[in-house]
C-alpha positions as CSV (number, residue, x, y, z in Angstrom):
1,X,-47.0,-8.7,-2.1
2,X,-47.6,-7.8,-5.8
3,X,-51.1,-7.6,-6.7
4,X,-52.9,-9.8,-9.0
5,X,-52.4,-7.4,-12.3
6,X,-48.8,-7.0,-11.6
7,X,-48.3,-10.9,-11.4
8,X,-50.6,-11.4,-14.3
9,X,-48.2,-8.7,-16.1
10,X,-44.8,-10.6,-15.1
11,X,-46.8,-13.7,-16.2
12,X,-46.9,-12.5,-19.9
13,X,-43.3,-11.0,-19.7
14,X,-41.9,-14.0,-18.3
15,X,-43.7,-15.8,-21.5
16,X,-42.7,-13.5,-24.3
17,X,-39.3,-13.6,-23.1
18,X,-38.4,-16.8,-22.7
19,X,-40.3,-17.4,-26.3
20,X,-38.3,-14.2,-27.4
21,X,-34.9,-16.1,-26.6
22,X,-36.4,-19.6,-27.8
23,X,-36.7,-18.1,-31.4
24,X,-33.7,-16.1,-31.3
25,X,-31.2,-19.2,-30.7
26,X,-33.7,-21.4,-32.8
27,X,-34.9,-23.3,-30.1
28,X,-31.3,-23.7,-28.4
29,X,-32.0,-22.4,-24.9
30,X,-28.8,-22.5,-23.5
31,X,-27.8,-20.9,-20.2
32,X,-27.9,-17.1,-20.9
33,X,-30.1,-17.7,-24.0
34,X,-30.6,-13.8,-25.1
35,X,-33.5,-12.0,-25.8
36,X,-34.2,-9.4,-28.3
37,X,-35.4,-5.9,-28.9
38,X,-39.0,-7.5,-28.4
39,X,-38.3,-8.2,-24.8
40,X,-36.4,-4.9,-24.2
41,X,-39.1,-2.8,-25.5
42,X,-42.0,-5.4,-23.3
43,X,-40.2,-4.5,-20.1
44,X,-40.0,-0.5,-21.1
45,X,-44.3,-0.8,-21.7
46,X,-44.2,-2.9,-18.3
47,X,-42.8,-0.4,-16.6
48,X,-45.1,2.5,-17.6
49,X,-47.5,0.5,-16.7
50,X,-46.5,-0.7,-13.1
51,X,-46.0,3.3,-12.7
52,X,-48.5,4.8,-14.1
53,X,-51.6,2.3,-14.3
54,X,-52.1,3.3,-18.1
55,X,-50.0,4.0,-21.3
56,X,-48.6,7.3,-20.3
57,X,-47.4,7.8,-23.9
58,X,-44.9,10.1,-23.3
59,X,-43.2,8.1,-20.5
60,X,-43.1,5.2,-22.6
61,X,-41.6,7.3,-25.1
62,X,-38.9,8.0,-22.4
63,X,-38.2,4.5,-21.6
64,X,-38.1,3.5,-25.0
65,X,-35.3,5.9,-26.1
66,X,-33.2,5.4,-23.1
67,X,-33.7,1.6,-23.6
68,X,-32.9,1.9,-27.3
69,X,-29.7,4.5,-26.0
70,X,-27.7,2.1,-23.8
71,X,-28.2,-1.0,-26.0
72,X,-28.8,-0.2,-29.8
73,X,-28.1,-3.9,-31.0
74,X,-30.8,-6.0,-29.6
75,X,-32.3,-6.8,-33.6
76,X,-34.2,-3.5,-33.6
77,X,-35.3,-3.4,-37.3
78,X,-34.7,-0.6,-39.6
79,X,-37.8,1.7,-39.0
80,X,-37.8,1.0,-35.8
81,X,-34.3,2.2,-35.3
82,X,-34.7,5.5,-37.4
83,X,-38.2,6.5,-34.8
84,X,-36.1,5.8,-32.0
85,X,-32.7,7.4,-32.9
86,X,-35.3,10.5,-34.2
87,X,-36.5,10.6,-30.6
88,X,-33.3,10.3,-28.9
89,X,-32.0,13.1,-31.1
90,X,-34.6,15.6,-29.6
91,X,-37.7,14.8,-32.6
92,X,-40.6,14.7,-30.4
93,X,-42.4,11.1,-30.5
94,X,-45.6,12.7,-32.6
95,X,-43.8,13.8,-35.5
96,X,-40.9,10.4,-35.8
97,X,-43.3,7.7,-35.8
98,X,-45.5,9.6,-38.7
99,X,-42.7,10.3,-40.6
100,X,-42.2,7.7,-43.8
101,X,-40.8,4.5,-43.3
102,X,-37.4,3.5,-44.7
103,X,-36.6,3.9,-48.1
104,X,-39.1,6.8,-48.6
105,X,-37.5,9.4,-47.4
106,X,-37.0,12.6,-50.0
107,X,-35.2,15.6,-50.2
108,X,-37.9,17.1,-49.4
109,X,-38.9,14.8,-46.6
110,X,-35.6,15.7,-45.6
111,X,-36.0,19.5,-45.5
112,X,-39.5,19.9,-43.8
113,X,-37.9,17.5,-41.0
114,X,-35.3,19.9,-40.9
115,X,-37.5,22.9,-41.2
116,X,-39.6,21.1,-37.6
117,X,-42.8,20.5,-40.6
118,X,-44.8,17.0,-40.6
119,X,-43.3,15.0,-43.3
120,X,-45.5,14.2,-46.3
121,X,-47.5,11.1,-46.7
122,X,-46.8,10.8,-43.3
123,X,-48.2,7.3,-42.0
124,X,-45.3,5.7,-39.9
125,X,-44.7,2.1,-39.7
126,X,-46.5,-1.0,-40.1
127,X,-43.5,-3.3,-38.6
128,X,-44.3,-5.7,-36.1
129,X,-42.5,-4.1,-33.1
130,X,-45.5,-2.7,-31.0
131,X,-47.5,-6.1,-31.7
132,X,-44.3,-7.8,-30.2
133,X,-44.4,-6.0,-26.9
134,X,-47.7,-5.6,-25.9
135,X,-48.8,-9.1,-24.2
136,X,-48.1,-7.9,-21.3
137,X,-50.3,-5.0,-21.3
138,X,-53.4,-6.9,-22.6
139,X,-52.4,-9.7,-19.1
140,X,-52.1,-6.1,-17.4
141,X,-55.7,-4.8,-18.1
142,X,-57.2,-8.6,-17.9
143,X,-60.9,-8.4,-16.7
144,X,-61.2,-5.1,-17.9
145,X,-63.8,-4.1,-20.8
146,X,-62.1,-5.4,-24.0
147,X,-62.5,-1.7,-25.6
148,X,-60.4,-0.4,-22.8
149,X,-57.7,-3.1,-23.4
150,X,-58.0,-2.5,-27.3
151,X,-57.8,1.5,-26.7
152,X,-54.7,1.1,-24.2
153,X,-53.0,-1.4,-27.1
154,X,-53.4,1.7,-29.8
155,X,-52.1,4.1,-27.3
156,X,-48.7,2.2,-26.9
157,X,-48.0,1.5,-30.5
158,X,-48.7,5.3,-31.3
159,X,-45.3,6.3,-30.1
160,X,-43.3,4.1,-32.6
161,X,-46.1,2.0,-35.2
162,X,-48.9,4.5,-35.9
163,X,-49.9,3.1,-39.4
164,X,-53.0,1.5,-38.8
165,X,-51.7,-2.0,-39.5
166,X,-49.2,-1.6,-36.9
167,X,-51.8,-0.6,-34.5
168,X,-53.5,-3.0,-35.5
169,X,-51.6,-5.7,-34.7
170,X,-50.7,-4.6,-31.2
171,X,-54.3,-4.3,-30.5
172,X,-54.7,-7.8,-31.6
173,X,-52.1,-9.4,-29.4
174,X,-52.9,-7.7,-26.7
175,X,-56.7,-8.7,-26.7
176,X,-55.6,-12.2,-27.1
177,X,-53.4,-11.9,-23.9
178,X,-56.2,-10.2,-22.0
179,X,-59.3,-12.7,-22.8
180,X,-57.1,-16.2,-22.6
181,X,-56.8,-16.2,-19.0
182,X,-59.6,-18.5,-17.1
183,X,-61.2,-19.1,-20.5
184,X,-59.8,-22.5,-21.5
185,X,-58.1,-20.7,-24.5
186,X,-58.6,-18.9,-27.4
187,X,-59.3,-21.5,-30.9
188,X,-61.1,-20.4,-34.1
189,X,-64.1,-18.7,-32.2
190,X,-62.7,-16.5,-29.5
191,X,-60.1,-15.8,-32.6
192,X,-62.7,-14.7,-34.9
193,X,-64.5,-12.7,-32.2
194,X,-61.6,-10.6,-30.9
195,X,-61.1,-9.8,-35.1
196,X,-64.3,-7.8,-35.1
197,X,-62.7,-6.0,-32.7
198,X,-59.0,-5.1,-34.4
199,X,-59.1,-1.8,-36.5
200,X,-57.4,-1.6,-40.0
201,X,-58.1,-4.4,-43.2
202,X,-55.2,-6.2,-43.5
203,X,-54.8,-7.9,-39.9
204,X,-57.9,-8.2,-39.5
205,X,-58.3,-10.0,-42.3
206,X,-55.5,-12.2,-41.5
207,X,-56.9,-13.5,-38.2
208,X,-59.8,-14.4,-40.1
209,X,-58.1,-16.4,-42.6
210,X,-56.1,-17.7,-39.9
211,X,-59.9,-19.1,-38.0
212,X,-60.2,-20.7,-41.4
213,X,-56.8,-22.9,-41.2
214,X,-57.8,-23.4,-38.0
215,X,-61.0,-25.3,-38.7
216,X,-59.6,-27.2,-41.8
217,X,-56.5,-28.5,-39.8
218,X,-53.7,-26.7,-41.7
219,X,-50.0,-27.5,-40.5
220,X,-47.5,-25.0,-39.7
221,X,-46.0,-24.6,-42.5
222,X,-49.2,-24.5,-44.8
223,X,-50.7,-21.5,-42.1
224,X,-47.1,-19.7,-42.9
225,X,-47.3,-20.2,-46.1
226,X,-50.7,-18.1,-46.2
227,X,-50.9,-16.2,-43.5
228,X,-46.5,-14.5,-43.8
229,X,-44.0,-15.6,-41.0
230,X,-42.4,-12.4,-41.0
231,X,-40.5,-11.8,-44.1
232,X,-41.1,-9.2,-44.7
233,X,-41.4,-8.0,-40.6
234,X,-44.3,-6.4,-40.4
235,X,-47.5,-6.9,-38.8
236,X,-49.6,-8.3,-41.0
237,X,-47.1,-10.8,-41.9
238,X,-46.8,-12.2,-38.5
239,X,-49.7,-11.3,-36.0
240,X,-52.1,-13.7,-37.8
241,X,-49.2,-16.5,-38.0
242,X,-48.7,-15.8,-34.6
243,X,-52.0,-15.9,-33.1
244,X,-52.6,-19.0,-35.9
245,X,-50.3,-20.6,-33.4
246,X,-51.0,-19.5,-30.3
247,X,-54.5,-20.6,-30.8
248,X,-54.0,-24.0,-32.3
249,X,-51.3,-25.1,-29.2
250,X,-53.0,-22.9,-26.6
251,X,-52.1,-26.0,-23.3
252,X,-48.9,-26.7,-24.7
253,X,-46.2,-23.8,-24.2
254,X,-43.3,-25.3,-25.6
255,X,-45.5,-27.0,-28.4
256,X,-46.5,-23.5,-29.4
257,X,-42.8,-22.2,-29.5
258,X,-41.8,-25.2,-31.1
259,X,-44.7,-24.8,-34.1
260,X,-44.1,-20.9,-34.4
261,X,-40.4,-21.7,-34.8
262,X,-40.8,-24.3,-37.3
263,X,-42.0,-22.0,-39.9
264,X,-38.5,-20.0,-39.9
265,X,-38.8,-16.1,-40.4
266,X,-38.9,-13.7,-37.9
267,X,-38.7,-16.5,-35.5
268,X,-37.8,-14.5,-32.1
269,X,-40.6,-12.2,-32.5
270,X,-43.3,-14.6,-33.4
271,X,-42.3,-16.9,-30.4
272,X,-42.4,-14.0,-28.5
273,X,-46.1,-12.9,-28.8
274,X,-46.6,-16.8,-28.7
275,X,-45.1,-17.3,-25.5
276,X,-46.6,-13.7,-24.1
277,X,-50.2,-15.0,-24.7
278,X,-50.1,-19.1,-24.0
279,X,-48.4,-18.1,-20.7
280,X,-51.6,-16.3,-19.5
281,X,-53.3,-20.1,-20.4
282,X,-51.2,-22.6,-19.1
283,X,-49.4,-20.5,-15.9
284,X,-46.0,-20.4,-14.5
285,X,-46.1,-23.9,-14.6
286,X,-46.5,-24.4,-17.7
287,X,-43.0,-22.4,-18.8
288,X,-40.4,-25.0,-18.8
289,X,-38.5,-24.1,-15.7
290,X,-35.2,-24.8,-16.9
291,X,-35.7,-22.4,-19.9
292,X,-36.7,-19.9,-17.4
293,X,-33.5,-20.0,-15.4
294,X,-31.2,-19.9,-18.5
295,X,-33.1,-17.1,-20.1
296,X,-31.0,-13.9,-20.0
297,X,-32.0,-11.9,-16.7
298,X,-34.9,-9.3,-17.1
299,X,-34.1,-5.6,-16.9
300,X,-35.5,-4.4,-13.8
301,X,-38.9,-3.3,-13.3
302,X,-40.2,-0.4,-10.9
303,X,-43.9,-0.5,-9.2
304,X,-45.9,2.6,-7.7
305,X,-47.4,0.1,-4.9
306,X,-50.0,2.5,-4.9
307,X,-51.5,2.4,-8.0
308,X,-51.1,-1.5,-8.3
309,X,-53.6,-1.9,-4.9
């Protein structure tokens, strides 16, 4: 039987990727509804995981590039892509997620690459792909001591986000996945408490403003407005709307979907750390079966039973 972290962990996939597919076909979810790098990249972090017991950085590294390898058009954005090809092409994970994002890449830059130096102004990316995966990983490590849950969230956006903002907003979702289980929810409190606990400004930040609309009963569109839906994609333009969302429709599932999608912009990835934390509230039961059995199958996922008892 699987134990209780590995059902809470296919709790939070099952969530974020039926919400992944929900935004992706704007709410359409017809039979073989298709998720999105989001859910690809979730079940690669899962399965480091149900291996290792921890983010075993250079495994997900692995999984990552072999995912990325055998499927490169799942909506990977741009900076995303170029850490991931840099990986596959033999760049060890340290050195491709510090290098600069797209668009600031120099001749230079181009020749101390080439030369196996550290790019200059090295910071990596602040896109919103580790914060998209990561639900999961904070249902995973539920229970446990919210630094440990925070520190595990850093470790697995490392490998392809390590601007601070990007590890920020990994650490965020995660937290919110880990704490919402058995507590009736998140709402503006438990929202402003697990901020003191994210690292970087801008997210941070963000969530804070977000406990604000919260409080004075903004709509959906007034809360994108403010807080980014994901245009541009990066995390501080979307973990705040996201967790904005999550929060305000924590007992509805589809309600939350429905009010992340609403706001337009990066829609599948939003719904997606939607539906991975309001799944750990409202429980398999709460997932509309009949979006669960036209979601696109999962990739499969392999346990160490021995580490999971």
């Amino acid at each position: 039987m699987p134990s209780a972290r590995m059902e809470r962990l296919l709790l939070s996939l099952d969530g974020l990727s039926v919400g992944d597919a929900y935004g992706a076909s704007g709410g359409r979810m017809g039979f073989g509804a298709r998720w999105t790098d989001d859910t690809a990249m979730a079940a690669c972090l899962a399965n480091v995981l149900l291996r290792c017991g921890h983010v075993d950085m250079d495994a997900l590294a692995a999984e990552l590039v072999t995912c990325f390898g055998s499927n490169p058009n799942r909506g990977y954005g741009p900076n995303l892509m170029r850490v991931l090809a840099d990986i596959l092409a033999g760049v060890p994970w340290q050195q491709a997620a510090v290098a600069p994002t797209h668009g600031q890449r120099t001749w230079l830059d181009h020749l101390r690459r080439w030369l196996g130096l550290a790019p200059r102004n090295a910071g990596g990316s602040c896109g919103n792909g580790a914060a998209a995966r990561v639900a999961p990983l904070g249902a995973f490590f539920s229970g446990a001591d919210l630094p440990l849950v925070a520190k595990q969230a850093s470790r697995s956006a490392m490998v392809t986000h390590a601007h601070p903002e990007g590890v920020a907003g990994a650490v965020a979702v995660a937290l919110a996945a880990s704490v919402v289980q058995g507590h009736g929810g998140l709402g503006a409190v438990g929202l402003a408490q697990l901020a003191g606990l994210v690292p970087g400004r801008e997210v941070r930040d963000g969530l804070l403003h977000a406990c604000e609309l919260l409080l004075n009963g903004a709509d959906a569109m007034q809360a994108a407005a403010q807080l980014g839906n994901g245009m541009p994609i990066l995390a501080q333009q979307t973990v705040p709307f996201a967790m904005w969302c999550a929060a305000k429709h924590m007992d509805n599932y589809p309600l939350a979907l429905e009010t992340a999608l609403s706001a337009g912009g990066d829609s599948d990835t939003i719904c997606a750390m939607v539906g991975g934390i309001v799944a750990m509230n409202v429980g398999r039961n709460g997932i509309p079966s009949k979006w669960l059995s036209r979601r696109e199958p999962l990739p499969p996922l392999h346990a160490n039973e021995a580490i999971l008892l």
